[in-house]
N, C-alpha and C positions, 0 to 999 in steps of 0.2 A: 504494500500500500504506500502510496504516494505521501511523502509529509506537506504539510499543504505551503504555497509559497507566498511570496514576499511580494511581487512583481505588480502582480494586478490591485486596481482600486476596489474590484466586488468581487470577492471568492464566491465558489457555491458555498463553503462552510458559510460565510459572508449571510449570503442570500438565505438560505436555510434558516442562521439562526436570529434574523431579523423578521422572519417569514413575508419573503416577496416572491411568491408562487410563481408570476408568470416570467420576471426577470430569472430566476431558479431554473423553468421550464424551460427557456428561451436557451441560457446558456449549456444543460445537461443535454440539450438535444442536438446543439454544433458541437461541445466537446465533452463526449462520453466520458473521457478519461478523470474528468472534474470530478466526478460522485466519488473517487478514491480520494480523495483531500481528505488528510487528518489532522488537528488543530493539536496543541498540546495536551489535552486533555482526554485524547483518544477519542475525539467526536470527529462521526465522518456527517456528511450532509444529513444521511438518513437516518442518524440519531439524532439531531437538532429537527429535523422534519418531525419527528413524533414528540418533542416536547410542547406540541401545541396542540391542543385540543382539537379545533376544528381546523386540522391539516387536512388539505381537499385529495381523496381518493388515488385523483390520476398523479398526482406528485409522489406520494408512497409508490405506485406503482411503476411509475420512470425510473425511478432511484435505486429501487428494487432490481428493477430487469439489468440497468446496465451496472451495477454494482452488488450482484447478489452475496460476492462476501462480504458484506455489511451487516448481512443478516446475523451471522454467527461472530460477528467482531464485538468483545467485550469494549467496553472504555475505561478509562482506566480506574473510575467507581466500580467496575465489574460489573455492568450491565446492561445489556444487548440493548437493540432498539426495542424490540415486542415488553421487556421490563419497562424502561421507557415511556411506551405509549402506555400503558397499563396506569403508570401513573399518573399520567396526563389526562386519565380518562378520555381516550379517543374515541372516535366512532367505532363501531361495533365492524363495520363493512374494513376498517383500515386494519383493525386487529388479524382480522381473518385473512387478511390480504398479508400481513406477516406470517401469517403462521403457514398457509398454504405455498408461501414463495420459497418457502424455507429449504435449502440443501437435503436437511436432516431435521425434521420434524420435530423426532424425540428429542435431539438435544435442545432444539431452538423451548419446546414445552418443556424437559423435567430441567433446563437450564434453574439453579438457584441464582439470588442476590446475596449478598456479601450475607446477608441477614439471614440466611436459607428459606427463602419462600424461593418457589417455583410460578409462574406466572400467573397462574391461579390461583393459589394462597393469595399473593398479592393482589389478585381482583374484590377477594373475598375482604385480606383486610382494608382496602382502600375503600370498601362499599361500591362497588360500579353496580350500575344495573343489573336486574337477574337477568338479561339475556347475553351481556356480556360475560358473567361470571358460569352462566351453562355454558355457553360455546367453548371458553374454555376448559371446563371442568370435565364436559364429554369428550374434547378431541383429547383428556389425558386419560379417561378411563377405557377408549377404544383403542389406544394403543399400551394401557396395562392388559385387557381383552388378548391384545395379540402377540404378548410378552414381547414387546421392543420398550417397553419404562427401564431404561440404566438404576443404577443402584445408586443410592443417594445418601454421598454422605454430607449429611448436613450443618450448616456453617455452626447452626447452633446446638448441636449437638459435639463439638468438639472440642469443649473445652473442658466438655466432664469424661471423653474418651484419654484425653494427654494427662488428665492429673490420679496419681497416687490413688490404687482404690475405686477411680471411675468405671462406670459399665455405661455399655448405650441402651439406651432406649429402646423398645421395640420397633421392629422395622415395616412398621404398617401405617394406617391413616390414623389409627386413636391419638397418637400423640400430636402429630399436626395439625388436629381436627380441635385438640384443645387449647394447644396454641391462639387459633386461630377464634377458638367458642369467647376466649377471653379477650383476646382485640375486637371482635364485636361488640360484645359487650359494654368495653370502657369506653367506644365509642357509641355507642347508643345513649349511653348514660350521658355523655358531653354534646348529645344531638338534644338530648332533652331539656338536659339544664340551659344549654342556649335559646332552643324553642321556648322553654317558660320565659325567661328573663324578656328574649322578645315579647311575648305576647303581653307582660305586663307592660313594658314599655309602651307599646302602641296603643294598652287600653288607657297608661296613665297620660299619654301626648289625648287621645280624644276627650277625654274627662278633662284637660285643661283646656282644650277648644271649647268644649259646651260650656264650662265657668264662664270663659269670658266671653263667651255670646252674652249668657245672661248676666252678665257684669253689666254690660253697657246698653242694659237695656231699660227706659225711663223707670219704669217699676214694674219689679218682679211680681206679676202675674200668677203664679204658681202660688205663692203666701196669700194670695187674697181669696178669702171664703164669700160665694154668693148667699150662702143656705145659711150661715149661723153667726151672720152680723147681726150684733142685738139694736143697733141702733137703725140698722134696714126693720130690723121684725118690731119696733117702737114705730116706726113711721110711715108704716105700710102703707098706710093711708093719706099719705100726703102729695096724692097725683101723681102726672106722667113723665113729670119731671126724673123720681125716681128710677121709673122703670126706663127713662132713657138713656139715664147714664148704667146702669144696670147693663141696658142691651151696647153699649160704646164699649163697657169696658169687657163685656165677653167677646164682643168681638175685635178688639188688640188682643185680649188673651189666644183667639183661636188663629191671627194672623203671626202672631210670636210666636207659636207654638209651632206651626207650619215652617217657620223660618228658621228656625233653630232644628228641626229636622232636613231640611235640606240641608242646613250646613252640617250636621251630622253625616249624610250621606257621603256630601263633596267630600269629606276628612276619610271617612270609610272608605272611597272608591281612589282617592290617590294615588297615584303609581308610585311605587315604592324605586329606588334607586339602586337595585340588589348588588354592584359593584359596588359604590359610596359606603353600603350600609355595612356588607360584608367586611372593606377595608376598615371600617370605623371599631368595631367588632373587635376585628385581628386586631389594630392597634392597643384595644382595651386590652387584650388578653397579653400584646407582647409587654406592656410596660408593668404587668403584675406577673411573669416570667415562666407567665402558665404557654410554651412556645410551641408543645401540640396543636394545641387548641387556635393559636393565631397562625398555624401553619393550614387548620385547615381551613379556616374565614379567608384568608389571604389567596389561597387556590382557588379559592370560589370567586373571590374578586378577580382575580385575573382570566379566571374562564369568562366574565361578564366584558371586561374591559383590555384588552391585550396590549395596549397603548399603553397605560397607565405605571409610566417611569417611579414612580414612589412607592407602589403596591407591589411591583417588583424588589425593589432594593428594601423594604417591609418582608418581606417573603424570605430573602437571602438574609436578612437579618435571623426570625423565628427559626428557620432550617441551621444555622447554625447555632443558634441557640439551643438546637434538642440533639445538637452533635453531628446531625446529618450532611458533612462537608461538604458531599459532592454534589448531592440536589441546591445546597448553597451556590455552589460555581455556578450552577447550570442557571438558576433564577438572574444573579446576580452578571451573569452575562448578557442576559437577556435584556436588564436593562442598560448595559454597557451601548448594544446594540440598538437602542432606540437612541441614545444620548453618547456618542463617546467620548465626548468631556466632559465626564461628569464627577465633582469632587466625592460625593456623596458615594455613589456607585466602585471607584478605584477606592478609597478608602476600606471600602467591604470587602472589595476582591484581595485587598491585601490582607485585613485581617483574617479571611478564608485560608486565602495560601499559605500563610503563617501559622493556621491551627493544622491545615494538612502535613508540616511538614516542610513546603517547599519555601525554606527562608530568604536565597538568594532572590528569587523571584519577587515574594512579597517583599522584598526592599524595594524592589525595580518601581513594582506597584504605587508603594507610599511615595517614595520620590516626585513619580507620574501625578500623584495626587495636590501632594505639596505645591508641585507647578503651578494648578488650578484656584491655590485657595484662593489667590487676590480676584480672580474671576467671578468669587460667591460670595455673599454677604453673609449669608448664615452658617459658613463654614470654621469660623472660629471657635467655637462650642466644641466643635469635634475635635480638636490638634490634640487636646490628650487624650483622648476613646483611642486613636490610630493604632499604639503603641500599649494598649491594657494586656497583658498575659505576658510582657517579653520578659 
């Protein structure tokens, strides 16, 4: 495989991971040779293709045809493109389109992540839809069916195999099955508690629109009794005068009331901003260092909004926060690739490379960074965060 070069202004790695489909198309179809471009990171085009949720069908499928070893090329996170998309929650049509392209089937399926899921685990723990989590779960039990499933030894079973005393595990589905019973689980639990807090929120935001409806209205309506004012049932009898403020004032009460429902409605029917709100969400969650929980707000805003330069470097923030380096580089690139002057953005990439291990590099990074601060005004805040853990 090609290491990718220096020469041109738009690589396919370039293109890919900016996601610009038809300039991508455009160039993989004059020069085939491009979809072997590998970046430092061991990303070829077709792994950067699958970190975007709605990557368009015929693009996997170009990149596929003329660079089928891609299929089985780890990065150097250790994880094929079909891991990959799984996480990205692709289309279901783009999934099957990997797995079916694939050399070698079984490997491309019982392939593990650093973590030991197999592609299907990871469907399961990332919650994708049931028909993305059958497709894969069937195309791995028709090939146990047909004994081609390799033996698996799993990443997390190895550490109680190397020490003193260790035994493994049985070598069936119970143990992965519980694995796996318990990441649902803690995630349901955090779909829940997120669902309630929402739903309080939205009913205590309507509950202070009808307040102030009825704040600002000449007088509250609602407190006024027609039936058991004593000074009306004293003076029943003192003509039409009565009965016509009687009939004025039911009917402001029945036009206030009408009004104040409608605005009720209008607040009920609002379109919610499921990017904005999500990112607002993961923010709460990352500055209280709960960094699951804002890793999974933050995916969901970048599934809504793919532009979104801060929700991105939000994302690579939380993903490194819960240890996961490499899904860090990969966010944290992403916004590189919307912005590549970006103080904010080289700043993270450095502190990423720095916690990977690669310190010459993160120097390079900070350096690159420091270039930039006089360029950003809110960049001063940050000069000691650059440098935390050295």
């Amino acid at each position: 495989m090609k290491p990718k070069t220096s020469n041109d202004a738009k690589t396919a790695l370039e293109l890919a991971e900016s996601s610009e489909w038809s300039a991508l198309d455009r160039l993989v179809t004059a020069q085939p040779e491009r979809a072997d471009d590998m970046d430092d990171f061991g990303m070829m085009p077709l792994h950067w293709a699958c970190t975007d949720t709605h990557v368009p069908l015929r693009i996997v499928k170009k990149l596929v045809d003329v660079a089928p070893s891609a299929l089985n090329h780890k990065n150097k996170g250790g994880l094929l493109p079909l891991h990959i998309a799984v996480k990205a929650a692709t289309k279901l049509e783009v999934l099957r389109a990997l797995v079916q392209a694939s050399p070698d089937v079984a490997t491309c399926l019982f392939e593990e992540t650093p973590t030991g899921e197999t592609p299907a685990e990871l469907a399961r723990a990332y919650q994708l839809t049931d028909d993305k989590v059958s497709f894969l779960v069937d195309m791995e039990q028709q090939l146990r069916a047909a004994g081609k499933a390799p033996d698996r030894p799993s990443a997390r079973f190895q550490a109680f195999l190397n020490q003193p005393g260790g035994f493994p595990l049985p070598a069936d589905d119970t143990s992965s099955e519980l694995t796996l019973a318990k990441s649902r689980i803690e995630k349901k639990l955090e779909d829940a508690t997120r669902m309630a807090a929402d739903a309080k929120k939205e009913r205590n935001a309507v509950d202070a629109n009808v307040a102030e409806l009825r704040n600002n209205r000449i007088i509250d309506i609602n407190r006024i009794s027609f039936d058991d004012d004593e000074e009306d049932n004293e003076n029943q009898n003192n003509g039409n005068g009565n009965d016509f403020t009687k009939s004025f004032m039911q009917g402001r009460h029945r036009q206030n009331t009408v009004q104040v429902e409608k605005n009720i409605e209008l607040i009920e029917d609002k379109e919610v901003n499921v990017a904005e709100t999500c990112s607002y969400l993961g923010q709460v969650y990352l500055d209280r260092g709960e960094y699951s929980s804002a890793v999974v707000e933050f995916r969901k805003s970048v599934d809504a909004d793919r532009k979104d330069v801060d929700v991105w470097i939000n994302l690579a923030r939380a993903l490194h926060g819960a240890g996961e380096y490499y899904d860090a580089e990969i966010a944290i690139r992403r916004a590189l690739a919307l912005t590549p002057k970006n103080y904010a953005s080289q700043s993270m990439l450095g502190k990423i490379l720095h916690s990977k291990g690669e310190h010459d590099k993160a120097v390079e990074v900070f350096r690159e960074a420091l270039s930039l601060m006089d360029q950003e005004d809110d960049s001063d805040e940050d000069v000691g965060s650059m440098t935390v853990g050295w």
